[in-house]
VOGU-3710 file (C-alpha; in Angstrom, 3 decimals, decimal comma):
1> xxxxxxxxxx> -9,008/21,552/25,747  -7,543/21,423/22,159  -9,614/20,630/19,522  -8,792/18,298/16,000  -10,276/18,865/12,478  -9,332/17,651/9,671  -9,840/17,338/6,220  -8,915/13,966/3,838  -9,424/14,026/0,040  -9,436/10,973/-1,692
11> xxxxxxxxxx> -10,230/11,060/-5,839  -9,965/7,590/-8,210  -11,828/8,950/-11,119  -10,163/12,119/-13,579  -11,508/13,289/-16,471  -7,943/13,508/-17,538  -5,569/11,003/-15,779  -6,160/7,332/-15,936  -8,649/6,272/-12,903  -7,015/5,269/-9,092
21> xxxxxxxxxx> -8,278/1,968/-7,529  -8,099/2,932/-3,650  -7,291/6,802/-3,226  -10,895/7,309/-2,026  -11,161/4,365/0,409  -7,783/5,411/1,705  -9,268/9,169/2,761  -12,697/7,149/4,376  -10,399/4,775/6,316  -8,340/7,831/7,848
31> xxxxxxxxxx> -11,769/9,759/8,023  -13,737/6,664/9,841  -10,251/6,178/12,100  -10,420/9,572/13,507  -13,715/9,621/13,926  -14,989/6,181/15,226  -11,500/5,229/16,900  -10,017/8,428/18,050  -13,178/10,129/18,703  -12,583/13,449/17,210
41> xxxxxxxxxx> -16,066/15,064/16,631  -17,999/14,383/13,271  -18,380/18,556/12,885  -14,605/19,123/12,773  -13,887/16,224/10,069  -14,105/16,534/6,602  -14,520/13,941/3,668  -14,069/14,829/0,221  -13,841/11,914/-2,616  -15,568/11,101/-5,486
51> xxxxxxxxxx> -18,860/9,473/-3,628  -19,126/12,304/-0,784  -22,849/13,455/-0,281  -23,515/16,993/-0,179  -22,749/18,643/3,181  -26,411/20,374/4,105  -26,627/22,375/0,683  -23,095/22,217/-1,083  -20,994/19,577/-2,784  -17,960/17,637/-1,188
61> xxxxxxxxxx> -17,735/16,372/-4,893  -13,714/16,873/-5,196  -13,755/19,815/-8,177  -11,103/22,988/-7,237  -13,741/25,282/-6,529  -15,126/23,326/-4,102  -11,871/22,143/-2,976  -10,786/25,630/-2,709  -13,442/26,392/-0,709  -13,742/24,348/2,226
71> xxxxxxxxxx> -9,599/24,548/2,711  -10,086/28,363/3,097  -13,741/28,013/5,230  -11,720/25,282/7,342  -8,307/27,245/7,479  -10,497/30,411/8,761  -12,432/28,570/11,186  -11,668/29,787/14,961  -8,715/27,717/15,957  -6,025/28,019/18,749
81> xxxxxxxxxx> -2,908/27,380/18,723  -3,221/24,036/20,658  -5,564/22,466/17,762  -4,234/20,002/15,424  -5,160/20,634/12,157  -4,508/17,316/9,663  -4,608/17,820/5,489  -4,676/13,938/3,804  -4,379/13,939/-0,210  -4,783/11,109/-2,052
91> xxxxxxxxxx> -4,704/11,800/-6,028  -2,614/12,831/-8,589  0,486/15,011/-8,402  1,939/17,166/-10,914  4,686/19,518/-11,051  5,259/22,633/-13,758  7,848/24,894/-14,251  9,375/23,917/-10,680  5,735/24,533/-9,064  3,653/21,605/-7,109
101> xxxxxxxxxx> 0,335/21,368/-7,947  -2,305/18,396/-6,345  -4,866/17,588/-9,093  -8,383/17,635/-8,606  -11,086/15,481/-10,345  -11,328/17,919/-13,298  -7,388/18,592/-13,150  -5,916/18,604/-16,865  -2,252/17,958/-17,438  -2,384/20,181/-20,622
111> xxxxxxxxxx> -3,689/23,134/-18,273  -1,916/22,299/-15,109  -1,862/25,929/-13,819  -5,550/26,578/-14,491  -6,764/23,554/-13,152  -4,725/22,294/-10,584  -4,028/23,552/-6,639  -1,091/24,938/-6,091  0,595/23,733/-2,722  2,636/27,047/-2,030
121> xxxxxxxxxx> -1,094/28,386/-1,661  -2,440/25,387/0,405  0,442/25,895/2,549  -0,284/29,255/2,674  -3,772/29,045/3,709  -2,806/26,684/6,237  -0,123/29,044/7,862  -3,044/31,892/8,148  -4,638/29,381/10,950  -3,010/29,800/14,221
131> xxxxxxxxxx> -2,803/26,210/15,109  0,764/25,312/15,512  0,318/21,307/15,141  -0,582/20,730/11,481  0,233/18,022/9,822  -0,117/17,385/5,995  -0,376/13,578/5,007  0,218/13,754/0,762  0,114/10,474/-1,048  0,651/11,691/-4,526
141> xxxxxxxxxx> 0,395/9,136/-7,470  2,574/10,376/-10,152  2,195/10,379/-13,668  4,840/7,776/-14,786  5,162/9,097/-18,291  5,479/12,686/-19,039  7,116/15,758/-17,696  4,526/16,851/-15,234  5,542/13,615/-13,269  9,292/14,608/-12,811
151> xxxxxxxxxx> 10,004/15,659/-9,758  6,800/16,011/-8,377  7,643/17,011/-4,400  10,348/19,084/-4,838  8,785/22,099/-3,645  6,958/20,585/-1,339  9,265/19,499/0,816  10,950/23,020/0,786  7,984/24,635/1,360  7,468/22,572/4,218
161> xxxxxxxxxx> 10,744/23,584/5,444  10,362/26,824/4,991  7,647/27,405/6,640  7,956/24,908/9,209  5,094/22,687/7,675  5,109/19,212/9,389  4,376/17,049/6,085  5,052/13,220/5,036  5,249/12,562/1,522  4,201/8,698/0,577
171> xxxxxxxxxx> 7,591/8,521/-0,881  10,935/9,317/-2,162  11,174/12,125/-4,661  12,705/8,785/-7,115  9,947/6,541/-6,132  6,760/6,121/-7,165  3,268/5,263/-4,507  1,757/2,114/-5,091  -1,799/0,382/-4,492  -2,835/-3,092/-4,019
181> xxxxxxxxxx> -5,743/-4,948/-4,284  -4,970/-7,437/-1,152  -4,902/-4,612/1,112  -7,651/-2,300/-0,975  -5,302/0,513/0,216  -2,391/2,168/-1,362  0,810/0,246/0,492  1,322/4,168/2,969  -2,007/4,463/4,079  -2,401/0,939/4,951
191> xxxxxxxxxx> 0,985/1,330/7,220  -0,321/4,903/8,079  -3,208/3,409/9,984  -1,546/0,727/11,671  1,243/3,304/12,771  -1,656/5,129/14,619  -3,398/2,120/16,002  -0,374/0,759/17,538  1,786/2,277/20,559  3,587/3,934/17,891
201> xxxxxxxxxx> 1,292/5,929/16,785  1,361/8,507/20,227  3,949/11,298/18,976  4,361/12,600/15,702  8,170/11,689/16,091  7,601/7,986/16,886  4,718/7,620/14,350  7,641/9,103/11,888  9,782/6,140/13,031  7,029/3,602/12,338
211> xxxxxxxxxx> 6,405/4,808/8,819  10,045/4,547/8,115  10,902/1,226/9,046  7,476/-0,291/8,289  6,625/1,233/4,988  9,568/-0,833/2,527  8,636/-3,887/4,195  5,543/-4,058/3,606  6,363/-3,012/-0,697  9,038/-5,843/-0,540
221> xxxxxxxxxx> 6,531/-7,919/0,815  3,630/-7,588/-1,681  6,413/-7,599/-4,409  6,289/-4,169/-5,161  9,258/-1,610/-5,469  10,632/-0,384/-2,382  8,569/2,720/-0,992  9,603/5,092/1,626  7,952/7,782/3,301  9,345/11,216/2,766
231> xxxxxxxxxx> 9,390/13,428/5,640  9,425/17,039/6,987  9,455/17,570/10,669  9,956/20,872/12,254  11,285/20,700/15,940  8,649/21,851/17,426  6,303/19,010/15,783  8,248/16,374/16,873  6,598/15,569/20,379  3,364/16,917/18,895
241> xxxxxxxxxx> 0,489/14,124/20,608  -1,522/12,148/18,258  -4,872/10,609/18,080  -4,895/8,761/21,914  -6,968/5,811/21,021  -9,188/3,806/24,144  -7,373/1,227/26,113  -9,237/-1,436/24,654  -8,771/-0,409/21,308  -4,924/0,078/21,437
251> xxxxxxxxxx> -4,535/-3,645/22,788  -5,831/-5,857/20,201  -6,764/-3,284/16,917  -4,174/-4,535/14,074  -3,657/-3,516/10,926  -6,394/-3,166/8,554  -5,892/-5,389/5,949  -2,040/-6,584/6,082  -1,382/-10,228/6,056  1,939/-10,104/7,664
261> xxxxxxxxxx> 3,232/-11,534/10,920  2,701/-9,221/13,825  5,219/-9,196/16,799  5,234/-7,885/19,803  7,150/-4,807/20,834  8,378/-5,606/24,666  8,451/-2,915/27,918  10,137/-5,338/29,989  10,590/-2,586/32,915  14,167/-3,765/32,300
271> xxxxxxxxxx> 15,141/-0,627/35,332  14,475/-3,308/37,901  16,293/-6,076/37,106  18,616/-7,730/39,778  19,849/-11,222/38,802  19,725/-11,647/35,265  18,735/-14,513/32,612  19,077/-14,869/29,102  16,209/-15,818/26,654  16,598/-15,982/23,441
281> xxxxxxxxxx> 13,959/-15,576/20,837  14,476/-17,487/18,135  13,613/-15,295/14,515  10,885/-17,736/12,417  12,456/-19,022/8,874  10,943/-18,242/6,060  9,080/-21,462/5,807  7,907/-20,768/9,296  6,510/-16,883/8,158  4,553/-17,914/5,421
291> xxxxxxxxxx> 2,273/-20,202/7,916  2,266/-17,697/10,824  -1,269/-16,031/11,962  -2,824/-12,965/10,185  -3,459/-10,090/11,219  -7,172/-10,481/11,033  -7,023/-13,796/13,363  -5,698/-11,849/16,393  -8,378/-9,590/16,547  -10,178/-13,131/17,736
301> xxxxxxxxxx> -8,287/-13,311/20,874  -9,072/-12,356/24,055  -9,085/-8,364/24,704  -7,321/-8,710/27,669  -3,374/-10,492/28,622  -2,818/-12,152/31,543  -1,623/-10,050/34,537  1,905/-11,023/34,648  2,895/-9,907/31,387  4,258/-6,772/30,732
311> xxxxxxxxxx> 3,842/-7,053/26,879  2,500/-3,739/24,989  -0,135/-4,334/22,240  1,325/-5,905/19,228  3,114/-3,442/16,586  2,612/-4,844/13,044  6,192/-5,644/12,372  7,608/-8,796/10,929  10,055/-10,449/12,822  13,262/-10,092/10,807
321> xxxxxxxxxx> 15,571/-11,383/12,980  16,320/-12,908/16,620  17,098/-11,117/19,115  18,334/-11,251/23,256  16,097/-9,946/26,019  16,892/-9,764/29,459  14,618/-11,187/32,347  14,764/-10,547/35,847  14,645/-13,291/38,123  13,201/-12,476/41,538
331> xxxxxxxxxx> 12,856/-16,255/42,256  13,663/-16,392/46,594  16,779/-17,790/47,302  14,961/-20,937/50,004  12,776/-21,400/47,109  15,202/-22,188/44,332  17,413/-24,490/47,067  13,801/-26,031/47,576  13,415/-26,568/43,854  16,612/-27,864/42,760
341> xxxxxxxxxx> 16,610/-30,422/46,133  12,719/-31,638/44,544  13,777/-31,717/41,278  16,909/-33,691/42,045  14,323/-36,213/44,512  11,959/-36,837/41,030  14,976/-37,169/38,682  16,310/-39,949/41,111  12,084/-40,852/41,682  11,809/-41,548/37,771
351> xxxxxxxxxx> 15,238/-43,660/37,338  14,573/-45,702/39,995  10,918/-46,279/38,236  12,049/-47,205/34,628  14,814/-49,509/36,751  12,269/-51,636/38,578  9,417/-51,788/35,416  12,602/-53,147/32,889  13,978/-55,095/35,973  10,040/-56,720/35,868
361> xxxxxxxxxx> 9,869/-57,406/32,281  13,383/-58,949/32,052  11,991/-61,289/35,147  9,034/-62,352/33,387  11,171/-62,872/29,710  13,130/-64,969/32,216  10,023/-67,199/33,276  9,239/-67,681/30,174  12,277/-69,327/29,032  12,438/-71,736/32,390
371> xxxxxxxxxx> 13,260/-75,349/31,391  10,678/-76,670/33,663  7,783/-75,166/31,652  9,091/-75,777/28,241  5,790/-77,002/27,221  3,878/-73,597/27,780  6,848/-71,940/26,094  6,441/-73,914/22,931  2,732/-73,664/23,262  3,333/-69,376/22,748
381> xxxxxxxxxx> 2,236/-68,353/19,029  4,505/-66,967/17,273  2,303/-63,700/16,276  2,066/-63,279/20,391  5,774/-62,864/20,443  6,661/-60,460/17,402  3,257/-58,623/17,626  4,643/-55,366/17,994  7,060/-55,583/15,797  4,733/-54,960/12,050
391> xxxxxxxxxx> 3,139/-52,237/14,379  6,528/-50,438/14,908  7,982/-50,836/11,662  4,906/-49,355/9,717  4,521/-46,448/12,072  8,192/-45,662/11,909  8,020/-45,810/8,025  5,317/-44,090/7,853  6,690/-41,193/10,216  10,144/-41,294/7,476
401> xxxxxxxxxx> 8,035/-41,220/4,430  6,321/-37,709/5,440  9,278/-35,891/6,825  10,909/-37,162/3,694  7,847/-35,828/1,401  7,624/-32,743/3,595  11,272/-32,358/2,852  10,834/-32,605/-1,031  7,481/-30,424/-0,616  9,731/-27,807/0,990
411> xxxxxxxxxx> 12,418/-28,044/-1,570  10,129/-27,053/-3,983  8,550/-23,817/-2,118  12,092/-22,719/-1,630  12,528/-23,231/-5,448  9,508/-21,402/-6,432  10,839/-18,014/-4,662  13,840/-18,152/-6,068  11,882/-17,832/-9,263  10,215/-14,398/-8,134
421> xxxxxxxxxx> 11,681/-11,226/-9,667  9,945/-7,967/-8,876  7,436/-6,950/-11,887  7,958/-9,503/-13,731  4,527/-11,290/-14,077  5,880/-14,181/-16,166  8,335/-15,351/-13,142  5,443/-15,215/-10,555  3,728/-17,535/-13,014  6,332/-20,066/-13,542
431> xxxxxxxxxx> 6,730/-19,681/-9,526  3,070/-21,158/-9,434  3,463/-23,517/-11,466  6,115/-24,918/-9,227  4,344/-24,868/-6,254  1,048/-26,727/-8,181  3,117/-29,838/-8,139  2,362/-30,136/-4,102  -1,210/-32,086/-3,704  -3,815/-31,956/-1,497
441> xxxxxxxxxx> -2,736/-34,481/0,812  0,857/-33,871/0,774  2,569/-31,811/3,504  2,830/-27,768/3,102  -0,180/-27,800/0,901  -1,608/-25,359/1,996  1,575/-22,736/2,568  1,975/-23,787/-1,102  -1,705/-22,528/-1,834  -1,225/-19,463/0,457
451> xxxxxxxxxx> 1,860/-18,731/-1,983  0,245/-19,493/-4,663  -2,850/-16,731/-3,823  -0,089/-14,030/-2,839  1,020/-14,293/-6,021  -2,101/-14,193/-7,921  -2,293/-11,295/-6,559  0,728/-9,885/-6,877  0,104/-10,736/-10,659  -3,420/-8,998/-10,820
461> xxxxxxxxxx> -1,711/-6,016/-9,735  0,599/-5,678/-12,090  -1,999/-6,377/-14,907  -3,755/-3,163/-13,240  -0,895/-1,057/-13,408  -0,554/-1,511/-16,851  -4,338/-0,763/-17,431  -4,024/2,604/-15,482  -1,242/3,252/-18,160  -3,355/3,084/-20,765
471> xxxxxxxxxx> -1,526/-0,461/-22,100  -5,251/-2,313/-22,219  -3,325/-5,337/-24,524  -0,315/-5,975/-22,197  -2,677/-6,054/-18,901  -4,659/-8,345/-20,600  -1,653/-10,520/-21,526  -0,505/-10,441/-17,898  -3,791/-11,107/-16,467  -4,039/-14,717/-18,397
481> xxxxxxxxxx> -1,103/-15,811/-15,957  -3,383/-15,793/-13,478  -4,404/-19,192/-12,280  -7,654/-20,669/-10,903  -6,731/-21,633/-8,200  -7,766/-19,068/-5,888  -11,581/-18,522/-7,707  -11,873/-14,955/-5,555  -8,812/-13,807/-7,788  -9,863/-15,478/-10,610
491> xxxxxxxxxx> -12,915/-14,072/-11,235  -11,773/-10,493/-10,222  -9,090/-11,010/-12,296  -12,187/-12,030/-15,317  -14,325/-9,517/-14,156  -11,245/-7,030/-14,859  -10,064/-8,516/-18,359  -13,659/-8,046/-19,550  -13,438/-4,040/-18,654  -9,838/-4,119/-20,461
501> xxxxxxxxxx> -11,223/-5,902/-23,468  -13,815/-2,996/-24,529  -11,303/-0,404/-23,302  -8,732/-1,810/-25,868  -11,681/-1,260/-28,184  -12,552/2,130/-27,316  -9,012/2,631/-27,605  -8,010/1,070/-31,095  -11,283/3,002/-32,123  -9,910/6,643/-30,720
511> xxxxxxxxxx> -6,104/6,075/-32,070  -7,664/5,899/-35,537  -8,982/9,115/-34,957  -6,155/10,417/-33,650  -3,806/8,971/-36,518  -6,410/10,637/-38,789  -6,029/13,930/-37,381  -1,817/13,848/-37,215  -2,455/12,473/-40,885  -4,194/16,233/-41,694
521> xxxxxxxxxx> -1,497/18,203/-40,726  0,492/19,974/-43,355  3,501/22,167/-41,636  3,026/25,809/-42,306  -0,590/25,694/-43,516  -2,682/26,660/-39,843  -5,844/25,851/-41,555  -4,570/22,353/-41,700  -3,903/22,046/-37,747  -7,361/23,436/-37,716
531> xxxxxxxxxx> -9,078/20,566/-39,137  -6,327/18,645/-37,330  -8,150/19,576/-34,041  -11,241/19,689/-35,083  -10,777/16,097/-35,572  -8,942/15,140/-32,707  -12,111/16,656/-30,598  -13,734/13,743/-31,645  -12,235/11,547/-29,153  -14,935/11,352/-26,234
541> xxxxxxxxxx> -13,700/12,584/-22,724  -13,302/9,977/-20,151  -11,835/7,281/-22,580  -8,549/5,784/-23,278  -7,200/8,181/-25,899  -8,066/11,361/-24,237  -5,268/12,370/-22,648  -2,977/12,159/-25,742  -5,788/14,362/-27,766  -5,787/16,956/-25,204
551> xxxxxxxxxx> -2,095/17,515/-25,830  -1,702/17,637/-29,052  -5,091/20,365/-29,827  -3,406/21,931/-27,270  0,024/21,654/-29,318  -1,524/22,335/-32,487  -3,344/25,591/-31,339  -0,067/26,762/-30,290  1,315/26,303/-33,471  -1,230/28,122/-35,068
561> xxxxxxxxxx> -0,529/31,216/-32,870  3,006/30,927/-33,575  2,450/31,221/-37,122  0,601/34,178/-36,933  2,734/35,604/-34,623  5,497/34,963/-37,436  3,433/36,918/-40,166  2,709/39,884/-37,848  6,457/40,508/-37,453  6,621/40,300/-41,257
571> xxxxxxxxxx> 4,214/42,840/-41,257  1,548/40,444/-42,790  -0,996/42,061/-39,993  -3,819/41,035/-42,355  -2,438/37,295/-42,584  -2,008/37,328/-38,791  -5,312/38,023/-37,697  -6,760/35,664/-40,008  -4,246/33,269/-39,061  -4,756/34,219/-35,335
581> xxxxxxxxxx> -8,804/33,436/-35,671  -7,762/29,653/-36,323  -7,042/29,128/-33,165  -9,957/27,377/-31,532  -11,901/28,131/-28,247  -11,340/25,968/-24,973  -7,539/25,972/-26,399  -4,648/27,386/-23,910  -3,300/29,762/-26,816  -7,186/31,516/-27,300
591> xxxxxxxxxx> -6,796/34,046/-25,312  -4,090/35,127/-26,123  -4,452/34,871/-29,941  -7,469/36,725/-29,121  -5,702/39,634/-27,484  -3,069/39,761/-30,214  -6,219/40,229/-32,673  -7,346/43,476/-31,566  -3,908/44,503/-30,987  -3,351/43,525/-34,780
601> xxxxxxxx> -6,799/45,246/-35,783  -5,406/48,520/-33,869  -2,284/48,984/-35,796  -3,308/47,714/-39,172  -5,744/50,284/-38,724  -3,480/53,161/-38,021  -1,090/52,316/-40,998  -4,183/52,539/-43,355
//
């Protein structure tokens, strides 16, 4: 019997890249899906993030050397070549000098070789286990500013293709992964999981399939870029078998936290059909979407379907469109003559009924109106006779009045999304405040509040993206659009200005220090870029600022060994090595300044 191990990796908090929101609960929902859904055994499953308890007496705290270390334990663990062997990533991803390299929590862009994890070695390791069904899940949040965020899974996906590495990347080499805070996943491992839940999820090829189609719906929409999986699969991994879930757990589990309209995929055993039907299913309008069920209300229904259906579990796929689907009708030929002669009988049955009750009540209006009681007939009130008529006049008014205001309610919805443009937080606002002009007791109030929340959100997120830039003062900006009328969002959305208010701070505070330093520099004087990064040191780790000090002591201390590198080759070997010692420890040019010293030392020496 094959076995499955596997290892997921999840960091949100770098000393040297701005923080992630959900990287670490997306490796613990993957880790707790495999384990508590697909049953693979606890021993064989690994869980490395940021909150990880020690494993008997060593870390799973996400550092390289312990990364490092339980890739190459797990890679050299006895393994067949029926075992599946699963690697999930979700961090940073840099790339330098054409070379991928995943980024673990002490991972420093300035140092991207020395700190970071190569993937032609992970692959590498991987390929030294026999198993012949791995698969490598990488959801890689690149830097948006900077050169080690070009191109980041280049190599990958030729290394995967090289050496016949099945591997999904969370998207397009010209894309970027995204996270949101109504899922609390990043938008790929949120689809991921409901690939693998559904009856989608059974081959590697049709889980492929699932993420393809799946994946830019659900970014379009939660108003986020379009995002699509990209992915390597060798031949051979194409029919490799998946995580089999329990019967009773591939009917009714859906998605884990989408909010979009599930649908069901049919197996209408369409081999046997004889006489054929047509019914069609009618795709929902928009109008009609917004108000359909959640995900989270079918897991209340019943975990079993009634025995004459031959629907399959629901896939979590919007309906985009209507579509035809053929029905066989094995109705007996005695029994449809049988029901067409009844049916006929009642038709006749019910027109003969109405006949005789009208035929009654035009009898009695006749009485009434007989000469020989004209007495009784002038003794009738008038309210007897027109009774119904106030009665039928106010319903049907009333009944005009709120399709009419349903109409206008609707009008205005369909307004309010035209509003929307992608990632642009001011048009989701004025979208709300379109859709506040519907009240509480008017029709569509509450699609207009569910709108109104989706939004929010969709707002909130892009005020976080801007944080994780480093742009404290323009997520703050955007995160006043936010309205109050969803008070869960609200106060996150508070809670979250407060944190960007002393960050701003902290960062004001460290760009004076970092002005300072630039302000020391005096080209072509190396003590100066000395005291330049001396001073630039002084910007704590951890805090906004840090990044950009790194890189330039790390530019500066470059300098300086290109000065003195300059002087030696004017023969200045005296001004070189004192040049040389400027260079400061913990810098990437150190060592080598260093090793040009005593080189220096050696031939000064010999020319005395």
């Amino acid at each position: 019997m094959a076995n499955h191990s596997c290892v997921a990796i999840g960091i949100n908090q770098y000393q040297f890249f701005q923080p992630l929101s959900y990287a670490q609960a997306d490796a613990q929902a993957l880790w707790q899906f495999l384990l508590e859904e697909a049953g693979w055994s606890p021993d064989q499953c690994l869980l490395l993030t940021d909150t990880s308890p020690p494993i008997g007496d060593r870390s799973a705290y996400p550092t390289r050397e312990n990364l490092l270390d339980w890739i190459d334990e797990w890679c050299q663990s006895p393994i067949s070549a029926d075992d599946s062997l699963w690697l999930f990533f979700s961090g940073y991803g840099v790339t330098l000098d054409g070379e991928d390299y995943l980024m673990p929590s002490e991972g420093n862009p300035a140092e991207i070789a020395e700190t970071g994890i190569s993937v032609r070695s992970l692959f590498a390791s991987l390929k030294e286990s026999r198993s012949e069904n791995i698969l490598v899940l990488l959801d890689m949040n690149r830097s948006q500013g900077g050169q080690s965020g070009a191109n980041v899974g280049t190599q990958t996906v030729e290394l995967a293709k090289e050496m016949g590495i099945a591997t999904v990347l969370s998207c397009q080499l010209d894309q970027f992964s995204h996270e949101t805070s109504s899922l609390g996943h990043g938008l790929f491992t949120a689809v991921l999981l409901e690939g693998l839940r559904s009856s989608q999820g059974k081959t590697f090829e049709s889980l492929v399939s699932y993420l393809r189609s799946r994946l830019p719906e659900l970014s379009q929409h939660h108003w986020k870029p379009v995002q699509s999986p990209l992915i390597v699969m060798p031949s051979l991994a194409s029919h490799h078998q998946l995580p089999t879930l329990p019967e009773h757990v591939r009917n009714w589990n859906g998605a884990i936290a989408s909010d979009t309209v599930p649908a069901a995929i049919y197996n209408s055993g369409r081999d046997n059909v004889k006489d054929k039907i047509t019914r069609q299913e009618a795709a929902p309008d928009r109008a009609s979407y917004n108000n359909a069920p959640t995900a989270a209300s079918f897991r209340k229904m019943p975990s079993s379907t009634p025995p004459e259906t031959n629907l399959s579990r629901a896939a979590l796929v919007p309906v985009t469109g209507g579509n035809t689907t053929e029905v066989a009708d094995e109705t007996p030929g005695w029994l449809s003559w049988l029901l067409l002669g009844g049916g006929a009988a009642l038709l006749v049955a019910l027109i003969g009924g109405v006949v005789l009750r009208n035929q009654a009540a035009f009898m009695g209006q006749q009485a009434l109106l007989t000469p020989t009681d004209t007495n009784t007939v002038g003794s009738i009130p008038q309210t007897v006779k027109l009774q119904s008529a106030p009665y039928g006049s106010e319903s049907q008014t009333k009944t005009v009045s709120q399709e009419t205001q349903q109409q206008a309610n609707q009008a205005v919805l369909d307004k309010a999304r035209t509003l929307i443009v992608p990632n642009q937080a001011s048009q989701f606002s004025q979208a709300i405040a379109v859709a506040q002009q519907i009240k509480p007791d008017e029709p569509l109030y509450q699609q207009a509040q569910d709108d109104i929340a989706r939004w929010s959100g969709v707002i909130l997120d892009l005020a976080e993206g801007r944080a994780k830039q480093g742009q404290f003062d323009k997520a703050i900006t955007t995160a006043q659009l936010v309205p109050q009328d969803n008070q869960s969002i609200y106060n996150q959305t508070q809670q979250a200005m407060a944190s960007w208010r002393e960050k701003a701070q902290v960062q004001r505070t460290n760009n004076i220090i970092i002005q300072g330093a630039k302000g020391l520099i005096k080209p072509g004087q190396a003590s100066s870029y000395n005291l330049a990064i001396r001073a630039a040191r002084k910007v704590p780790p951890n805090q906004p600022g840090f990044a950009e000090a790194q890189q330039l002591i790390s530019q500066w201390s470059q300098t300086i060994y290109q000065t003195a590198q300059s002087r030696a080759s004017q023969g200045r070997l005296d001004d070189a090595i004192q040049t040389a010692a400027l260079v400061p420890e913990n810098t990437p040019a150190y060592t080598p300044a260093q090793k040009a010293i005593v080189q220096w030392k050696k031939k000064a020496a010999g020319t005395k």
